[in-house]
C-alpha positions in Angstrom: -48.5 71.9 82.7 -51.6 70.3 80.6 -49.8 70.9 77.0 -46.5 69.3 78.5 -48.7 66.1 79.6 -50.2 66.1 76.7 -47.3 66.6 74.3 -45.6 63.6 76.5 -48.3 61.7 76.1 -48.8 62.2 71.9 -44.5 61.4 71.8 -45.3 58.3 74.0 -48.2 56.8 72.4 -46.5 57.3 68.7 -43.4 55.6 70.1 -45.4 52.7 70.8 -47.6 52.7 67.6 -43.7 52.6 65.3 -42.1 50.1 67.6 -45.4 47.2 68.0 -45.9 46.6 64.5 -42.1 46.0 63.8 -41.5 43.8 66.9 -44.4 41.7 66.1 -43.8 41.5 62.7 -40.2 40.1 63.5 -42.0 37.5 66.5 -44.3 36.3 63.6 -41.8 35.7 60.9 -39.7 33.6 63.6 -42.4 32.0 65.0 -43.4 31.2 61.0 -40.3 30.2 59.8 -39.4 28.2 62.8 -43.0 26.2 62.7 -43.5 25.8 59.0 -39.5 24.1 59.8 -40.8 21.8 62.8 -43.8 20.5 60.5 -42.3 19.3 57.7 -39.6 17.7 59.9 -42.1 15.7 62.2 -44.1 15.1 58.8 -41.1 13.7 57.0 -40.2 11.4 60.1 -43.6 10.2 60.5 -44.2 9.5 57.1 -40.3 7.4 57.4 -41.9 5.4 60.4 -45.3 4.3 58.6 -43.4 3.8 55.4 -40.6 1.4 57.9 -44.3 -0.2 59.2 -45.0 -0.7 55.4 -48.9 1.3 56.0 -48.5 3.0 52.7 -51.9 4.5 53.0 -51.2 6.4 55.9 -47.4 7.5 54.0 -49.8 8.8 51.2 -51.6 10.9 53.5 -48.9 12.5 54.6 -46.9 13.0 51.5 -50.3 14.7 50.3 -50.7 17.0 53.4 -47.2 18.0 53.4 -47.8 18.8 49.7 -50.9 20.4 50.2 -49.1 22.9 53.4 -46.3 23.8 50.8 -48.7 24.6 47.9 -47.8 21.5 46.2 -44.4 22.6 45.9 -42.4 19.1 45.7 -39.1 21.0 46.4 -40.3 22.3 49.6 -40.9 19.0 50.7 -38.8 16.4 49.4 -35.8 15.5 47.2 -37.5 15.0 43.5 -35.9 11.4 43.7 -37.5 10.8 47.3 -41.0 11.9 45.9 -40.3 9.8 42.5 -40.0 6.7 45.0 -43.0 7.6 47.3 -44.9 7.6 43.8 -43.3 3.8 43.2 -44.6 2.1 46.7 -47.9 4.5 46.5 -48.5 3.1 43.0 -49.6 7.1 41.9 -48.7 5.5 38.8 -50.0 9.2 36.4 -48.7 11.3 39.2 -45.2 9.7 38.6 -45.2 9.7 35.2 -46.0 13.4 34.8 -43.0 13.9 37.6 -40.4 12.4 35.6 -41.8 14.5 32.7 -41.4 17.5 33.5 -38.5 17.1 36.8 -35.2 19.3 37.0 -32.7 17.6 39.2 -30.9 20.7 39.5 -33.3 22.6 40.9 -32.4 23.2 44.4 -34.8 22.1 47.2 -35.8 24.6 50.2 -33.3 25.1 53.0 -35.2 23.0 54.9 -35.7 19.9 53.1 -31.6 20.4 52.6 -30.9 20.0 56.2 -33.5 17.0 57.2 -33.0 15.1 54.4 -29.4 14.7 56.1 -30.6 13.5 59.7 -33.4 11.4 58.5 -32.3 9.1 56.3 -35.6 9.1 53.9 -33.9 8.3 51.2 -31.4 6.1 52.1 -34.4 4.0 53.4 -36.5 4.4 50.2 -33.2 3.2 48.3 -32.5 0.2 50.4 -35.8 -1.2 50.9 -36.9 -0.6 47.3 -33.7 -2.1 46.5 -34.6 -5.1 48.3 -37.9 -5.2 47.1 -37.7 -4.6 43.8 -39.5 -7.5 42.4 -42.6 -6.1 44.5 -42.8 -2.7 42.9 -42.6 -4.4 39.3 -45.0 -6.7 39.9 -47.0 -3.5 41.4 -46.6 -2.3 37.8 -47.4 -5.3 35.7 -50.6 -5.7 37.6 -51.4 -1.7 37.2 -54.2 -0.7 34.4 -51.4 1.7 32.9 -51.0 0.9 29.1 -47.7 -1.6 28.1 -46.2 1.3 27.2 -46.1 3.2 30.3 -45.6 -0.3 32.3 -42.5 -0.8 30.3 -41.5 2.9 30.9 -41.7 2.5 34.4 -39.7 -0.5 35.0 -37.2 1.3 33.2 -36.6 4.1 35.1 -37.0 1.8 38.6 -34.1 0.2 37.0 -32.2 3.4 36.4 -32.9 5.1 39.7 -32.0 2.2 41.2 -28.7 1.8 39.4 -27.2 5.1 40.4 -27.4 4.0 44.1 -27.2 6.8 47.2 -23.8 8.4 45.7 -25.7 9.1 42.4 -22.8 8.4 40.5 -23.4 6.4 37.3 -21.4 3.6 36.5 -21.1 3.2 32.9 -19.2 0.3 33.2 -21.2 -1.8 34.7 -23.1 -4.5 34.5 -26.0 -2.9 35.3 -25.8 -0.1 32.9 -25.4 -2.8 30.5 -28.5 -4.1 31.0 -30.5 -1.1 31.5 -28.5 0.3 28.0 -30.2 -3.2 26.4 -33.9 -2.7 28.1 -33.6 1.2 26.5 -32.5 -0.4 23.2 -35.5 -2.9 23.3 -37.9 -0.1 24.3 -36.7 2.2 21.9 -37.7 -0.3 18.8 -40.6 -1.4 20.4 -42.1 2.0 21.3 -40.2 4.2 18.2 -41.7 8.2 18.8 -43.0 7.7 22.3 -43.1 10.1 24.6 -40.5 8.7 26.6 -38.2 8.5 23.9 -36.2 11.4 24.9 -35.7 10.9 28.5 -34.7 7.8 27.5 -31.9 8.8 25.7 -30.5 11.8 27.9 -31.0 10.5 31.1 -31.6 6.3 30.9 -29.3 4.8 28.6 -25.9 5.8 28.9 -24.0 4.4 25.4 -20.4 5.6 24.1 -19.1 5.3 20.7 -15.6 5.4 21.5 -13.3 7.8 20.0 -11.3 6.6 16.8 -8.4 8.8 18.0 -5.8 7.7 20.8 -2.2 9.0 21.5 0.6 8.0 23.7 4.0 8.8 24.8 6.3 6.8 26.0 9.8 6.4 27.2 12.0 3.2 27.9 14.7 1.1 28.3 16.3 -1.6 27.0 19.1 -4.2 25.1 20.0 -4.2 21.7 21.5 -7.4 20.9 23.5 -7.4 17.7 24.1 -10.3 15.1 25.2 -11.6 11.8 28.6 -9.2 10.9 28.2 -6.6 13.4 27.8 -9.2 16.3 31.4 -9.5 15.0 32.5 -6.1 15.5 30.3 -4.7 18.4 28.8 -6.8 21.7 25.4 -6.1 22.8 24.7 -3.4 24.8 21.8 -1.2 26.9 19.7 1.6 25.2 16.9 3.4 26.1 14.1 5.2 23.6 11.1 7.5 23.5 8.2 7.4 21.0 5.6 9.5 20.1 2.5 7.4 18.9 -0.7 8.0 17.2 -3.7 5.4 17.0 -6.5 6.0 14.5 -8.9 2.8 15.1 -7.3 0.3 14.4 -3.9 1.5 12.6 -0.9 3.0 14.5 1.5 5.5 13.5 5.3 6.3 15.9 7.9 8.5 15.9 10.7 7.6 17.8 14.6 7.8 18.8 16.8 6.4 21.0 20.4 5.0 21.2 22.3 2.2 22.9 25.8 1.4 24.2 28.4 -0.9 22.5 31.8 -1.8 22.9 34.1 -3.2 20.4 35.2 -6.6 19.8 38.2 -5.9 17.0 39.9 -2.8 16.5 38.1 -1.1 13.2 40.1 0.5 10.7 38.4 3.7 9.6 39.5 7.4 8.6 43.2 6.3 8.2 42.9 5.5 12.0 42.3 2.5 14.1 39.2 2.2 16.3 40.7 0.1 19.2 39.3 -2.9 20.7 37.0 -2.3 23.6 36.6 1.4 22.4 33.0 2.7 23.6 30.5 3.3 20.7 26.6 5.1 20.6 24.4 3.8 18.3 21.9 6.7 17.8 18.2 6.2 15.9 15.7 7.5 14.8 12.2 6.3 12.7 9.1 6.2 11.7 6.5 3.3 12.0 3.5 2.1 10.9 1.4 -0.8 12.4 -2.0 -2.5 12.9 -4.0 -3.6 15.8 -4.8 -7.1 16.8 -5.7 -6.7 19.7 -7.2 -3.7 21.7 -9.3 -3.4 24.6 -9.3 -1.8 28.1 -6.1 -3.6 29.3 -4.1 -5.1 26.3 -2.9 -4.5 23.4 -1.0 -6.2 20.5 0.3 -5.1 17.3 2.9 -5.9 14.9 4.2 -2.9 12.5 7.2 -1.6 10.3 9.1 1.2 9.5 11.9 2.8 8.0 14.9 4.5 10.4 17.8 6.5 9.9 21.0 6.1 12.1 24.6 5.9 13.0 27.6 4.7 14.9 29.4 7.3 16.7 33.1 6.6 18.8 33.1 7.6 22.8 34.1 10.8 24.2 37.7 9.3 25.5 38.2 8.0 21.8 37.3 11.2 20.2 39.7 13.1 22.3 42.6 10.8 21.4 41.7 10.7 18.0 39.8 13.5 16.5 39.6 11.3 13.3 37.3 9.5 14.8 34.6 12.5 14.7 33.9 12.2 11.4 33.3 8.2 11.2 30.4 8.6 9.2 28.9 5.3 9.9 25.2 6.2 9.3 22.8 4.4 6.9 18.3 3.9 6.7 17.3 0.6 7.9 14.6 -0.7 7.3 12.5 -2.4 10.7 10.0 -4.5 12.1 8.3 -5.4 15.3 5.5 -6.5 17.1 4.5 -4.4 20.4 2.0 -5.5 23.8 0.4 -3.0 25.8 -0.9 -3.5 29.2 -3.3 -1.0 30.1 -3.9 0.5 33.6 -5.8 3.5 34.8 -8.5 3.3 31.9 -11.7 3.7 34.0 -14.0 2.1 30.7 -13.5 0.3 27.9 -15.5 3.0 26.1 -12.1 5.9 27.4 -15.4 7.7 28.3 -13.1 9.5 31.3 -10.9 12.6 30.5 -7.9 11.3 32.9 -5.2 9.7 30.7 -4.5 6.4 31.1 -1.0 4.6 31.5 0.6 2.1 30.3 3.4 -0.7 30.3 4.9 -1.5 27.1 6.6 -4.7 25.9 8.4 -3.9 22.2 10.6 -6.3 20.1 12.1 -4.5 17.2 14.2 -5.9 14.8 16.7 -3.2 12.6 18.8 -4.1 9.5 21.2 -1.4 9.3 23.4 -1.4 5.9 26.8 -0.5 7.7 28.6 -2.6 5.0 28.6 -0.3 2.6 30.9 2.1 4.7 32.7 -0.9 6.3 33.8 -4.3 5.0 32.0 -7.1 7.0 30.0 -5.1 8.9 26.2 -6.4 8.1 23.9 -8.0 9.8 21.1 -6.7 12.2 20.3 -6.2 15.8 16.9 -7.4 18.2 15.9 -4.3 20.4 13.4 -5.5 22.9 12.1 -2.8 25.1 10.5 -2.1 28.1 8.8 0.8 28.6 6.4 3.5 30.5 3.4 5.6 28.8 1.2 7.8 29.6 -2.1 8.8 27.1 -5.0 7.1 25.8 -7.9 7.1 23.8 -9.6 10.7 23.2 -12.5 11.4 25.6 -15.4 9.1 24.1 -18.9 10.3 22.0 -22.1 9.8 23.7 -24.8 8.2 21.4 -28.0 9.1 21.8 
């Protein structure tokens, strides 16, 4: 009877001693994880509400005990760019400065500092009263003992945190960048081989040397209005054309064909036959351009060129049937051209084509062709005016940034 009790006993008590150390080892990691969560969200809304009541002293405290519980950790704590404008209204002038040296924006932040930083509107309220008061922290600056250099620095990246705004998405059109790509410029001479030289020009000034290659296609419709001889021989009529079209600065080169509708105003002897009045004609081309730029910018464009074409003037389907002679008309000649084109530009997100989306376009084109039919029919010179209207799709190659 004693060994059972005490065998019981010796199963009993090592039950226990197995199970206590793993249950309170699970309590303690809870408890841990859940209070360690609980600080730093009561710390980061306390330090909002004395930052709202402008008693930066007291937002320092905090920022440094917060810090301090998270072994000085700054992702455990805070977004970098949420500790980068603490540093502005604390005027930790060094402290910042090292930051932005040695910061990785894509390093992720804890878990923690992920999900309160989306309930407690920090840094929206850092942006927007910084933003507001933006004059204040440069004057904060100017009247620091930091050398001209760093003062300069500083102002500079203000201006560049403050231009990316709370989608961080830069606009490289704007204004804005404009001027901060200017203050970078004028830093940049004044300070040549600084320290800051290259943050400034990966991550500050944002300048695009655009690329000297663009290309377009296009397709369109139009009227091709005939004159001198031919006018005499064939009425105006509709067409439509594509072109293929290649920009290198400012020189274009297109390839193109097309054809238009005509119907005759005499009856045309040809191929012992007569092509009756009325009769239904295609007047097929193709050619080869070259032109020059006037004009180019995000929205317009305007450009005269030339070329040399090849084409021909062939009878309708109900004609051909009637009269098989009238297959072999072999009314086809080069022509020489000229024109002048406008572009109107939508869809181009910079003048600098930094985006990889293409860009359309609406295309106004007067061409003027002086076909040599004469030569295979007597009377029948003169030229025709093309204007045509038509659709593209392309742009300039994705743009080169400068640094």
């Amino acid at each position: 009877m004693k060994t059972k009790i005490f065998f019981f006993l010796s199963a009993f008590v090592l039950n226990t001693m197995a199970s206590f150390p793993q249950d309170s080892l699970k309590t303690q990691i809870m408890q841990y994880r859940q209070s360690n969560h609980d600080f730093l969200d009561k710390g980061r809304r306390m330090l909002l509400d004395n930052f709202l009541k402008n008693d930066l002293q007291k937002v320092k405290e905090i920022k440094d005990l917060l810090l301090a519980e998270n072994n000085k950790n700054v992702y455990e704590v805070f977004y970098p760019i949420e500790y980068i404008y603490l540093l502005y209204w604390t005027e930790e002038y060094k402290e910042l400065i090292d930051f932005i040296k040695q910061v990785d924006f894509r390093q992720p932040v804890s878990n923690s500092v992920s999900i309160l930083a989306r309930v407690d509107n920090l840094f929206s309220s850092l942006f927007q009263k910084s933003t507001e008061h933006k004059e204040l922290l440069t004057l904060s600056i100017d009247n620091s003992t930091e050398s001209d250099m760093d003062k300069d620095f500083l102002v500079l990246q203000l201006e560049d945190i403050l231009r990316a705004g709370q989608n961080t998405v830069i606009d490289y059109d704007s204004e804005q960048t404009a001027y901060i790509n200017r203050l970078s410029d004028k830093f940049l001479e004044k300070y040549p081989d600084s320290p800051y030289e290259k943050i400034i020009r990966e991550t500050i000034r944002f300048r695009f040397e655009p690329s000297p290659w663009a290309f377009y296609f296009d397709v369109g419709l139009g009227a091709a209005i005939t004159s001198g001889g031919l006018a005499e021989y064939f009425d105006s009529g509709g067409g439509m054309e594509m072109a293929f079209e290649m920009r290198h600065k400012k020189f274009v080169g297109m390839f193109g064909f097309g054809f238009s509708g005509h119907s005759l105003k005499q009856n045309i002897p040809i191929n012992n036959t007569i092509w009756p009045d009325k009769a239904s004609s295609t007047h097929s081309f193709l050619y080869i351009n070259t032109g020059y730029l006037l004009l180019d910018n995000k929205q317009f464009s305007i450009y005269p060129y030339v070329g040399l074409g090849f084409g021909g003037i062939s009878a309708g389907e109900k004609e051909t049937k009637e009269m098989p002679e009238l297959k072999k008309l072999n009314l086809n000649c080069f022509f020489p051209q000229t024109g002048l084109g406008f572009d109107f530009k939508f869809k181009a997100s910079s003048p600098y084509y930094y985006s990889k989306e293409p860009s359309s376009r609406i295309s106004v084109r007067y061409v003027y062709r002086m076909p040599q039919y004469e030569k295979k029919v007597s009377g029948m010179s003169g030229s025709t005016h093309n204007i045509i209207v038509s659709w593209g799709f392309g742009g300039r190659f994705p743009a080169r940034r400068v640094h």
